[in-house]
C-alpha positions as CSV (number, residue, x, y, z in Angstrom):
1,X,0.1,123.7,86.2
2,X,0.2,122.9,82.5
3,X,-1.1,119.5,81.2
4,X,2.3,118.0,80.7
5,X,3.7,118.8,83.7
6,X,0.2,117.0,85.2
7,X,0.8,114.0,83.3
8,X,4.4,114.2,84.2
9,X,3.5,113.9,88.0
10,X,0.8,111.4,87.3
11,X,3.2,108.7,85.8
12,X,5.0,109.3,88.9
13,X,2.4,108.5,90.9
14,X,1.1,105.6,88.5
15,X,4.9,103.8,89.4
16,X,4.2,104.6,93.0
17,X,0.8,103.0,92.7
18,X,1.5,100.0,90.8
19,X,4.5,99.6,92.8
20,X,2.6,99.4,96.2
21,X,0.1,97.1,94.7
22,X,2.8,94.8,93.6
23,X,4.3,94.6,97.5
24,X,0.8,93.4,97.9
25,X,0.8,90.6,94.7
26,X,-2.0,93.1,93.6
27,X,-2.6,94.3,89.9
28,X,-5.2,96.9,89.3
29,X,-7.3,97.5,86.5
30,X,-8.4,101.1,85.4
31,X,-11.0,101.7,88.2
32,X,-9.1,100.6,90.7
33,X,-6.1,102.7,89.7
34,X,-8.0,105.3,89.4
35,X,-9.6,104.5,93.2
36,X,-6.2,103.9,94.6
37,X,-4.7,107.5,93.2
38,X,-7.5,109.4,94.4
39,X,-6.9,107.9,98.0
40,X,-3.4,108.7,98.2
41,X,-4.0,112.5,96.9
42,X,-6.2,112.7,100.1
43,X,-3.9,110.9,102.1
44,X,-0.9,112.7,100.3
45,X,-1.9,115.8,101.6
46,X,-2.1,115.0,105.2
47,X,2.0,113.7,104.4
48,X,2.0,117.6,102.9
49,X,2.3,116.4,99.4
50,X,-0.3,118.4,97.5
51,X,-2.1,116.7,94.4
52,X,-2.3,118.5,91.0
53,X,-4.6,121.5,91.0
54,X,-8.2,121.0,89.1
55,X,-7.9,117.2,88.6
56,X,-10.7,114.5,89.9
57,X,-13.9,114.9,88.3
58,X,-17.2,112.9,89.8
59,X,-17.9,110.0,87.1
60,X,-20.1,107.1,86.3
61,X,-17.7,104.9,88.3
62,X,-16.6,107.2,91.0
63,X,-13.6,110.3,90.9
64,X,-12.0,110.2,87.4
65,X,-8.8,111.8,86.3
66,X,-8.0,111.8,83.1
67,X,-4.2,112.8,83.3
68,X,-4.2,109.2,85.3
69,X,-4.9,107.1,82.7
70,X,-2.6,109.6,80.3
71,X,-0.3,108.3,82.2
72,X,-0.9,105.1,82.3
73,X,-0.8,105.3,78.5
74,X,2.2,107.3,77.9
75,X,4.3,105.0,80.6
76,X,2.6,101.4,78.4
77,X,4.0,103.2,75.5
78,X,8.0,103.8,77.1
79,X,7.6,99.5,77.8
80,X,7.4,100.6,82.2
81,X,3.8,99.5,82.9
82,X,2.4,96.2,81.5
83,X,-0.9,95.6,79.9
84,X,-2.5,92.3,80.1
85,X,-5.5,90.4,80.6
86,X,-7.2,92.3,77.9
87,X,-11.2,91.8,77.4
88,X,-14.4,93.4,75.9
89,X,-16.9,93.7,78.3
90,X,-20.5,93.5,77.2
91,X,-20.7,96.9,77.4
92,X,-18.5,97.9,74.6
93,X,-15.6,99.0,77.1
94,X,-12.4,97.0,77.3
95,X,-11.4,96.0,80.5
96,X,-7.6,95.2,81.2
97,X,-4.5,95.0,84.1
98,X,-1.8,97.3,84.8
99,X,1.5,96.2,86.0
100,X,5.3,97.3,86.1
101,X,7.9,95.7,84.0
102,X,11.2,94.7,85.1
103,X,12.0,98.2,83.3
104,X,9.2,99.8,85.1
105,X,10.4,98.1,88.4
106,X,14.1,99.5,88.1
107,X,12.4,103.0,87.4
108,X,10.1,103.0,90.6
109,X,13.2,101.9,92.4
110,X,15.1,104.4,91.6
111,X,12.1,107.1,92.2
112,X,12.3,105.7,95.4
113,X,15.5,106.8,96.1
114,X,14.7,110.5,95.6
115,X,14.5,112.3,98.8
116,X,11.5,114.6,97.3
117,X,9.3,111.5,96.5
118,X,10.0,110.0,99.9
119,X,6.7,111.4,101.6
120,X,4.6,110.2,98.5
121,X,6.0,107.1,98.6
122,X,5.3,106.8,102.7
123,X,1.6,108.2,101.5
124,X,1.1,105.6,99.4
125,X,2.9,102.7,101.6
126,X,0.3,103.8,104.4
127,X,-2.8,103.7,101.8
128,X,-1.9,100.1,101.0
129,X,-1.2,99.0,104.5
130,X,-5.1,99.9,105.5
131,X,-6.7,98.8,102.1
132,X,-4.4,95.4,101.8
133,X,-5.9,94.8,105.9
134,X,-9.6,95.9,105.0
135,X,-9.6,93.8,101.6
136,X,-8.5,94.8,98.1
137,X,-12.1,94.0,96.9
138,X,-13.1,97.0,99.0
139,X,-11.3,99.4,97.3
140,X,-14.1,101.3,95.3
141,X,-16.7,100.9,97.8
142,X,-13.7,102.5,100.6
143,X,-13.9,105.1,97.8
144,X,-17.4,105.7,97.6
145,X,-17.5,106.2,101.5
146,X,-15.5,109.6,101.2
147,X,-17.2,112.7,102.4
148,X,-15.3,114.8,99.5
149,X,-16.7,112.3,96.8
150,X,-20.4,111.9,98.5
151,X,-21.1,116.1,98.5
152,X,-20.5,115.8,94.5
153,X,-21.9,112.4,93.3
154,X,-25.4,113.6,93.7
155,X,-24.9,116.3,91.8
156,X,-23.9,114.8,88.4
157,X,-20.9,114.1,86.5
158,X,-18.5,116.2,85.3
159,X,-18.4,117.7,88.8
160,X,-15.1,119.4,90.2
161,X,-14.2,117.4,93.3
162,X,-11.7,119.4,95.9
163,X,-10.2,117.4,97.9
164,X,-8.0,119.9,100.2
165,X,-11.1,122.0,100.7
166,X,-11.2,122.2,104.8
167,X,-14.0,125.1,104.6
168,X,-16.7,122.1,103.4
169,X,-17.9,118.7,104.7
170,X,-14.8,117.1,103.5
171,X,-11.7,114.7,103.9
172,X,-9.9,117.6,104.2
173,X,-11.9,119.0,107.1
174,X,-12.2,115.1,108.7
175,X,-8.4,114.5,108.9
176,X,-7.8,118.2,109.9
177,X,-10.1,117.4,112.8
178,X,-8.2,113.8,114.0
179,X,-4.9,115.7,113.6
180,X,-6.0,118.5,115.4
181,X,-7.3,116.1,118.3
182,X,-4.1,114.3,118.3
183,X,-2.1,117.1,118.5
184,X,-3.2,117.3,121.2
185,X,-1.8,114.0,123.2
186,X,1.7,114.0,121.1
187,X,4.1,116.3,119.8
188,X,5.2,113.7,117.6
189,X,3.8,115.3,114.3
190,X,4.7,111.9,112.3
191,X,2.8,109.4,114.7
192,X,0.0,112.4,114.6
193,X,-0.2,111.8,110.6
194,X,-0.1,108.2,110.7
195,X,-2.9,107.5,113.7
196,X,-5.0,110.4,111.6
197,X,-4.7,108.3,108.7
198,X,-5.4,105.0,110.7
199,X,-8.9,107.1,112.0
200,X,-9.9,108.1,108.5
201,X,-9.8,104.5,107.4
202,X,-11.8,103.1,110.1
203,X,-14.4,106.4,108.9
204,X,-14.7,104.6,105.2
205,X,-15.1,100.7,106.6
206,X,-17.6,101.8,109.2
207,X,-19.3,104.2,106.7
208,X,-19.2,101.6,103.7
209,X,-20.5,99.1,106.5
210,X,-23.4,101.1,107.6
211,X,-24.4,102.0,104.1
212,X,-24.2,98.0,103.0
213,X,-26.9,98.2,106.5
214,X,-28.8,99.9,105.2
215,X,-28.8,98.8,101.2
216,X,-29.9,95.4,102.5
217,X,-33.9,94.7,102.2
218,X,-34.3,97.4,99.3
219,X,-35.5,96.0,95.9
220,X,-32.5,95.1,93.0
């Protein structure tokens, strides 16, 4: 897949994303974004929507894609997404918020409408249902508390992160394992995806919870 055509289906999924968060009264800055994307690719695929080949990378702030915030730039630029809030941050970086425009609103609406979209668009509904009921604030921590991330985070930036990889400790092999199970109780392949989704969720609170266990007591 050429670069375009990744930043093509990025901005696609930046709408989708924004959009969600705004059913929510939710703006998202570029981590979270960046948090929220990753999720639904993992999610995404269990709805058979598969992500863009070679795209999150492990980074000082968790999985980075850089076609993401391409997008983010190329859709500011055509007056869809909103940038506001604007600051620099101690560290030299400039922190900001990301939100449709009436413009971008109409074009998400209308994305909406496209039968291909419709399982990305149910991805990403189903991502915000579970993040909007485990808290917002959770997002990044939810994100740090996936198996695909953990196996590369300890290994340095700049590593590849595969996120439909089934062979490896992963999400992939994790939500493979639910659906398989539920398969098993229900031919109903939609309520399978859904209740797989719901499990994998409840993985990343009670993972993120046990690792905020064990965090407490050790020396800032």
């Amino acid at each position: 897949m050429s670069q375009q055509t990744t930043v093509l289906k990025r901005m696609i999924d930046v709408a989708i994303s924004l959009a969600t968060a705004s059913s929510y009264h939710e703006k998202f800055n570029r981590i979270r974004l960046q948090k929220f994307i990753y999720l639904l690719d993992i999610v995404g695929y269990m709805y058979e929507v598969l992500p863009p080949a070679a795209n999150h990378i492990s980074y000082n702030n968790g999985p980075y894609d850089a076609a993401i915030q391409n997008a983010v730039d190329s859709l500011a630029f055509r007056g869809l997404v909103k940038i506001s809030d604007v600051e620099n941050l101690p560290s030299g970086k400039i922190s900001c918020q990301y939100s449709l425009t009436e413009a971008g609103k109409k074009w998400a609406e209308t994305l909406a409408e496209k039968k291909e979209l419709s399982l990305r668009f149910d991805a990403a509904n189903v991502v915000g249902k579970k993040v909007n009921k485990l808290g917002w604030w959770r997002l990044k921590d939810l994100v740090y508390a996936e198996p695909t991330y953990i196996r590369k985070r300890y290994s340095g930036f700049g590593q590849q992160i595969d996120i439909t990889d089934g062979t490896q400790a992963t999400a992939a092999l994790l939500l493979g394992i639910f659906n398989a199970a539920l398969e098993e109780r229900s031919s109903d392949y939609v309520l399978n995806r859904e209740l797989a989704t719901e499990l994998f969720f409840r993985y990343l609170d009670n993972f993120d919870s046990a690792q905020g266990q064990d965090r407490k007591g050790l020396p800032i």
